[in-house]
C-alpha positions as CSV (number, residue, x, y, z in Angstrom):
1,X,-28.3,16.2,-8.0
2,X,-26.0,19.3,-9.1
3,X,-27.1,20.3,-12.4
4,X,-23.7,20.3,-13.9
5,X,-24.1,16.1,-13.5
6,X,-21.6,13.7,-11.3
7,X,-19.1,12.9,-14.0
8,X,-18.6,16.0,-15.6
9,X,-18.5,18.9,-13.3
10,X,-15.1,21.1,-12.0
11,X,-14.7,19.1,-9.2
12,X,-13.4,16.2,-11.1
13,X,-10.2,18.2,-10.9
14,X,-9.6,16.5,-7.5
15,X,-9.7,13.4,-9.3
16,X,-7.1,14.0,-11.9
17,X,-5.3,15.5,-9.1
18,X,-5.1,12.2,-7.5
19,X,-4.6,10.3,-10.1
20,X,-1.3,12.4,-11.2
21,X,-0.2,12.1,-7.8
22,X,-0.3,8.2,-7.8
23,X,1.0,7.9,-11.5
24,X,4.0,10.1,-10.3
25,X,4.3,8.3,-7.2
26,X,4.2,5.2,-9.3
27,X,7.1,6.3,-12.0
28,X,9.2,7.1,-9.4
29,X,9.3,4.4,-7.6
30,X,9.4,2.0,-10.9
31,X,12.5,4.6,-11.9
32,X,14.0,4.3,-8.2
33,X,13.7,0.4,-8.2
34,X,14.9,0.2,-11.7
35,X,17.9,2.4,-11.0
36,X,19.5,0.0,-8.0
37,X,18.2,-3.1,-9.5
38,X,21.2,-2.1,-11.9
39,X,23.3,-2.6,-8.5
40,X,24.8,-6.2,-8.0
41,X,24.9,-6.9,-3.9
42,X,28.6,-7.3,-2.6
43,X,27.6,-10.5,-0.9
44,X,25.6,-12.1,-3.9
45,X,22.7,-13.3,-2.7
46,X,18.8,-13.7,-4.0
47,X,15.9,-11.8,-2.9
48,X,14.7,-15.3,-2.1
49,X,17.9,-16.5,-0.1
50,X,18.1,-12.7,1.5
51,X,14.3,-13.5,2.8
52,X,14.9,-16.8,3.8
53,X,17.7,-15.7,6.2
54,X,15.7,-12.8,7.7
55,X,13.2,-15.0,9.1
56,X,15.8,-17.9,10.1
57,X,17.6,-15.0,11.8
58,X,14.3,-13.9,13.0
59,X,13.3,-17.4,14.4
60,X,10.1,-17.3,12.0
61,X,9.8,-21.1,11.2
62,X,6.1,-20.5,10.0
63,X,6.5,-18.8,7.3
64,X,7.1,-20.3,3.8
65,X,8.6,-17.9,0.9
66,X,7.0,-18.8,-2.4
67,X,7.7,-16.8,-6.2
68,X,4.9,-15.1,-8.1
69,X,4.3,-13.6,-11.4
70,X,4.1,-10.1,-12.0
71,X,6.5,-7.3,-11.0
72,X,6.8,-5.2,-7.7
73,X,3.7,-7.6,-6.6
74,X,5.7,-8.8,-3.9
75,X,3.2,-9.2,-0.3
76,X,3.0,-10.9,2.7
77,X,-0.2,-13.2,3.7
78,X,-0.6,-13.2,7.6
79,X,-3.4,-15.1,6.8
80,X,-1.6,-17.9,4.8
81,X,1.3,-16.9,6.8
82,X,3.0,-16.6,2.7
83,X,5.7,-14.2,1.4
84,X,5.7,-13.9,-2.2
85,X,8.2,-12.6,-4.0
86,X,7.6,-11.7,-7.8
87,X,10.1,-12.4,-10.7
88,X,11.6,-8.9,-10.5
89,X,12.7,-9.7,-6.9
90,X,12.9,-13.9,-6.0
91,X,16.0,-14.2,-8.2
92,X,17.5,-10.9,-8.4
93,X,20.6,-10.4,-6.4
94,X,20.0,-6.8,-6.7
95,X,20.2,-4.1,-3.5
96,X,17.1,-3.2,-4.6
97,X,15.5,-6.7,-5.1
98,X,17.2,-7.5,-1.3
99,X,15.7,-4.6,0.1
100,X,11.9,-5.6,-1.2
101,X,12.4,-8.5,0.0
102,X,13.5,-7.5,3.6
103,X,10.4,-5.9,3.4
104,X,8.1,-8.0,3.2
105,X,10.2,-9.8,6.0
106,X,9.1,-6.5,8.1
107,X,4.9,-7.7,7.7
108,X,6.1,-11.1,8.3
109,X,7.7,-9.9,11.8
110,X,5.2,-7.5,12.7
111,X,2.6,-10.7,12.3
112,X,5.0,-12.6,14.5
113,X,5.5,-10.1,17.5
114,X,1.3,-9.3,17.1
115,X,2.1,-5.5,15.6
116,X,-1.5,-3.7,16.3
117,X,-1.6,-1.4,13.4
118,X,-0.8,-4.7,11.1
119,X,-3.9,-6.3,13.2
120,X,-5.9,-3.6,12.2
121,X,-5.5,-3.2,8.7
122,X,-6.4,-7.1,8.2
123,X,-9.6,-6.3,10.4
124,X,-10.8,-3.1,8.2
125,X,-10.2,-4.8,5.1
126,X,-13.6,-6.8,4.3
127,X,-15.4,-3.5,6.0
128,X,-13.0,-1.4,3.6
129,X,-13.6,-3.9,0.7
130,X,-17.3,-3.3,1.1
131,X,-17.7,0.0,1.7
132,X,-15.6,0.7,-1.8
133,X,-18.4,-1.3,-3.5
134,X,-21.4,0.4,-2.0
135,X,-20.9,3.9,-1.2
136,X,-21.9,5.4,-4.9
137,X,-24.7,3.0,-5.6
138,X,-25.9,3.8,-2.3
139,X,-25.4,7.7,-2.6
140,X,-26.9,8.1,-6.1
141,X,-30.0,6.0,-4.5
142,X,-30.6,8.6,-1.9
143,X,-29.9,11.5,-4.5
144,X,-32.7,9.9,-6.3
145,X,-34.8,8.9,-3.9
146,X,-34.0,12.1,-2.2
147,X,-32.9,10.3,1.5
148,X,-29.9,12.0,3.2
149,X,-29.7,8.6,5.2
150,X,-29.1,6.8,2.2
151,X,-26.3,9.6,0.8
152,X,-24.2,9.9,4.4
153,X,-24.5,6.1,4.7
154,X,-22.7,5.8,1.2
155,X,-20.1,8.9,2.3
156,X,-19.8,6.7,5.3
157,X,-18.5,3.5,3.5
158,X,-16.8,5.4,1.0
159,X,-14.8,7.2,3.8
160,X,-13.7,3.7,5.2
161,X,-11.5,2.9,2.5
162,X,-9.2,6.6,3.5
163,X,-9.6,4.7,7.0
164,X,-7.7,2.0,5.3
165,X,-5.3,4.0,3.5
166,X,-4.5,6.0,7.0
167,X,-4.0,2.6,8.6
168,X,-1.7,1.2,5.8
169,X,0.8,4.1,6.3
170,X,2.5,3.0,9.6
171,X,2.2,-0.4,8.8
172,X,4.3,0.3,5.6
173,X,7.0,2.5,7.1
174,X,7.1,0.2,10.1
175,X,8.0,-2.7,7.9
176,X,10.6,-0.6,6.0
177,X,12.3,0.2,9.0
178,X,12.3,-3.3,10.8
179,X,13.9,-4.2,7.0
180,X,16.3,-1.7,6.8
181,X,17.4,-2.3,10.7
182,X,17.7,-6.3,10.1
183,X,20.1,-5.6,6.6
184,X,22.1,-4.1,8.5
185,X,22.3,-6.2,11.5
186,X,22.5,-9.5,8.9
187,X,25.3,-7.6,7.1
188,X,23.4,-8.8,4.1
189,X,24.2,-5.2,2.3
190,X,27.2,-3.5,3.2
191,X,26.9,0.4,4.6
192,X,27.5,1.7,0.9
193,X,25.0,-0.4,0.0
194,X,21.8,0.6,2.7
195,X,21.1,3.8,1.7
196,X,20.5,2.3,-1.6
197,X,18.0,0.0,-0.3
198,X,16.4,2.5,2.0
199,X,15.7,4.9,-1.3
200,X,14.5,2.1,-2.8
201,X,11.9,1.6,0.3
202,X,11.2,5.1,0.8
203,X,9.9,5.1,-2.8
204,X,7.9,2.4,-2.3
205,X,6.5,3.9,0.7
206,X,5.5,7.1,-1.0
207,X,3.1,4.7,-3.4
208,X,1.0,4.6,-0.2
209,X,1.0,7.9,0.5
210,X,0.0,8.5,-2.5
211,X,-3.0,6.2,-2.7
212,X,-4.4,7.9,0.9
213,X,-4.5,11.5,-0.6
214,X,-6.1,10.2,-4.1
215,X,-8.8,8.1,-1.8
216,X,-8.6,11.7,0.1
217,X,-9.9,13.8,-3.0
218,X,-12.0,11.3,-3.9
219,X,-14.1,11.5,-0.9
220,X,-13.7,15.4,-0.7
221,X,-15.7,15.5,-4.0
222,X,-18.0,13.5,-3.0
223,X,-19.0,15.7,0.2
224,X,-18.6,18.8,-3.1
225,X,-20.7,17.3,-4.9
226,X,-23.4,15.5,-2.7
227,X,-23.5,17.7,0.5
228,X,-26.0,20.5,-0.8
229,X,-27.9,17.8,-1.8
230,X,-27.9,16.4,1.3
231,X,-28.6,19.3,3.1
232,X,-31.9,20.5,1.3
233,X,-33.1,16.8,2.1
């Protein structure tokens, strides 16, 4: 193991790197969201009644639209085949709470028309899930135990949940753009009122960028920090 130790050692500059990048990408999309959620919709309506029409207009009888705690927690279950909006959104008649909403309409027509890269994230996630959990234990094993199986194993796992990240990115900006396309169709926002919406989406979007180039530099130290060790084994 390097002598300068795995917590404390100049390569944890990649982590704070990351993490700056996602607390930025994270203030400004809380700032962005804040800013049109200021911004009453011309035609009044809910982010609860603006999701219910998207998937009547989208012939999505399947899908119920429930309210959750939280804020910005709003998802989409393909597997419950749920859309949950959270308090910041469900009763907000907001552009930007219409636009969130619209959103998650996106995942819920991508699950209807069988959208591969939304497929494909549901199918990495358990793999993803566990790969997050075992990778260090497994790589500070095979530092100990001195096995480079055991350390490109855990750089193995640990590089599945970038896999994940990657994956996530289309399926995020495909949902924002199915949203943005079906707002205006609807003509739940009016034309002044889209581009609103679409910063509001394209700030959320950038969340996820984000999170793949902390997950990125996570795994980049990693190799750093590991590899040498891995090679004299």
């Amino acid at each position: 193991m390097p002598g300068y130790g795995f917590f404390f050692d100049p390569t944890y500059i990649l982590v704070i790197i990351g993490m700056l990048i996602s607390m930025a990408a994270s203030a400004y999309v809380n700032s962005t969201f804040k800013k049109y959620d200021n911004v009453r919709s011309r035609h009044n309506v809910t982010g609860t009644q603006a999701a219910q029409f998207i998937l009547t207009n989208q012939q999505i009888n399947n899908v119920g639209v429930q309210g959750i705690a939280g804020n910005l927690t709003d998802n989409y279950n393909s597997g419950t085949k749920m859309l949950s909006l959270s308090e910041a959104t469900a009763q907000s008649t907001s552009v930007a709470a219409i636009g969130v909403a619209a959103h998650e309409c996106g995942h819920a027509v991508q699950d209807a028309k069988n959208y591969f890269p939304l497929r494909l994230r549901a199918a990495i996630v358990p793999v993803a899930n566990i790969g997050s959990t075992i990778s260090i234990p497994l790589i500070l094993i095979g530092v100990l135990l001195r096995g480079s199986l055991l350390i490109n194993l855990g750089l193995i796992a640990f590089s599945l949940a970038f896999i994940f990240q990657l994956v996530t990115l289309p399926v995020e900006f495909d949902a924002s753009r199915r949203a943005l396309a079906i707002l205006g169709e609807g003509g739940l926002l009016t034309e002044e009122e889209l581009p609103m919406a679409r910063k509001v989406l394209t700030a959320a979007a950038l969340t996820y960028v984000a999170a793949a180039i902390s997950t990125l530099l996570q795994l980049l130290r990693l190799v750093i920090l590991f590899g040498n060790n891995n090679r004299r084994n």
